[in-house]
N, C-alpha and C positions, 0 to 999 in steps of 0.2 A: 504494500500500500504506500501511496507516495504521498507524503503531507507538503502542502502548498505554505510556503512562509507568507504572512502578512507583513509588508513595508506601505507605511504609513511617513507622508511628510504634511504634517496638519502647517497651515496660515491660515493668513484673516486678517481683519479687522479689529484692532484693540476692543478688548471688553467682550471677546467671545465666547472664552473658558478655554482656548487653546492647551494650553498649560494643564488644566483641570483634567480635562480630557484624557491627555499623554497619560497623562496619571491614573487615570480609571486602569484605562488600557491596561498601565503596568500593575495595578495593583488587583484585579478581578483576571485578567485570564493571562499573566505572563508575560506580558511584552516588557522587551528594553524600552526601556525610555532616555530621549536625550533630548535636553532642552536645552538652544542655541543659546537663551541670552541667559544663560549659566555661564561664567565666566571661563572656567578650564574647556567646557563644551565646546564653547564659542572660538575662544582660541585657538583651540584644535582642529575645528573648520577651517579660520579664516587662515592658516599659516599652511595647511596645504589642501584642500578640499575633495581632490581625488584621490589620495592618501586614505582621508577622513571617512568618505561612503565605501570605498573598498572595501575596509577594519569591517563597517559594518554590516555590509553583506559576507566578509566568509564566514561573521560568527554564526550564522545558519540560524538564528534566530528571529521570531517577529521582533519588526524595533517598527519602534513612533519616534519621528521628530518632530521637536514644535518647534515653531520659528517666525515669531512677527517682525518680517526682514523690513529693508528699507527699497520701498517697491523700486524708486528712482536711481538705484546704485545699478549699476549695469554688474558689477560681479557680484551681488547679490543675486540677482535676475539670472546670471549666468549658473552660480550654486545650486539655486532651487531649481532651472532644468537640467543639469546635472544631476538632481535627485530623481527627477522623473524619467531622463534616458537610463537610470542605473536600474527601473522596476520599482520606485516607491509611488505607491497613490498617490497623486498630491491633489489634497481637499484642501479646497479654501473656507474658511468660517465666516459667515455674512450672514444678515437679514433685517431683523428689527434694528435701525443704528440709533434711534432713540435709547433704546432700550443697553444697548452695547456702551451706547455713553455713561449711561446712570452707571451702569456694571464695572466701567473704568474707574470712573468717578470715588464709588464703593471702597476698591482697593486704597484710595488714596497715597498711593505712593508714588506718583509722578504728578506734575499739575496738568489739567484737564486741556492748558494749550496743545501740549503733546499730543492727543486722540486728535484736535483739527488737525495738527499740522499734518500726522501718518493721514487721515484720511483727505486731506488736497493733496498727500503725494500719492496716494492710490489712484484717485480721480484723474487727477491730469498724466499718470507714465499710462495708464491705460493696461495694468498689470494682468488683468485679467482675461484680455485679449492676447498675450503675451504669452503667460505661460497655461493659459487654457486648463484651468484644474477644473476640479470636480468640485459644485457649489453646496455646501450645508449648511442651514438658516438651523442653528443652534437655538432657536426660541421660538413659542409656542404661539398661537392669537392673541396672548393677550401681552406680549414681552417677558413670559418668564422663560428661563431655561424650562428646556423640554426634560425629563427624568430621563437619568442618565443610562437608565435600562434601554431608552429609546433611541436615545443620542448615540450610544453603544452601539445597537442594532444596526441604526443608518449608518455610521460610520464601515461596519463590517461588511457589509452587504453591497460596497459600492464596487 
């Protein structure tokens, strides 16, 4: 029997649960998880990047990355299709941006100029015509996250 590995490279839009997510993943059914704007994570991409996705495809393992890049960097843009020519999904997190603002906002850890400025650089590089991912609206009709049994589901399934 031949088991199919899941590669997963989650983005999006600030205030998604990008992060959240990586982390379900690793913590309900096994995945690596590697989160870019982790510092050593981060490092280790940006100094050699095809180094970086190699390591993680021999470990023969699912792995999740999260990565809320900077859509406007041309080697950013070039990294994350380098994830998707090496076999990782790449979903993008979008939908309610109300709702994704309050969700930023929440964390309080960066000030809320930050969510405009990522999203006019989203808007105007035109990222998602670019690198063409797969789109998941993280939240429900009414702005809440969707239960993470669901968000799970869709995530797996794509």
């Amino acid at each position: 029997m031949t088991t199919t590995r899941e590669l997963f490279l989650i983005t999006g839009i600030p205030g998604t649960g990008k992060t959240t997510y990586g982390t379900e993943l690793a913590q309900r059914f096994g995945f690596v998880h590697y989160d870019i704007e982790d510092g050593p994570t981060g490092e280790r991409l940006s100094a050699a990047p095809a180094i970086f996705i190699d390591d993680l495809l021999r470990q023969g393992r699912n792995t999740v990355v999260t990565w809320g890049f900077v859509p406007d960097d041309p080697i950013s843009v070039s990294i994350t299709l380098e994830f998707k020519n090496s076999g990782f999904k790449l979903l993008w997190f979008d939908g309610n941006r109300p709702a994704a603002l309050w969700e930023f906002i929440k964390r309080g850890t960066v000030p809320e100029i930050l969510f405009y400025l990522q999203m006019y650089r989203i808007e105007a590089s035109k990222i998602i015509d670019t690198i063409k991912p797969i789109v998941i609206d993280p939240f429900d009709a009414l702005g809440n996250f969707k239960s993470t049994d669901i968000l799970l589901q869709e995530i797996r399934h794509q």
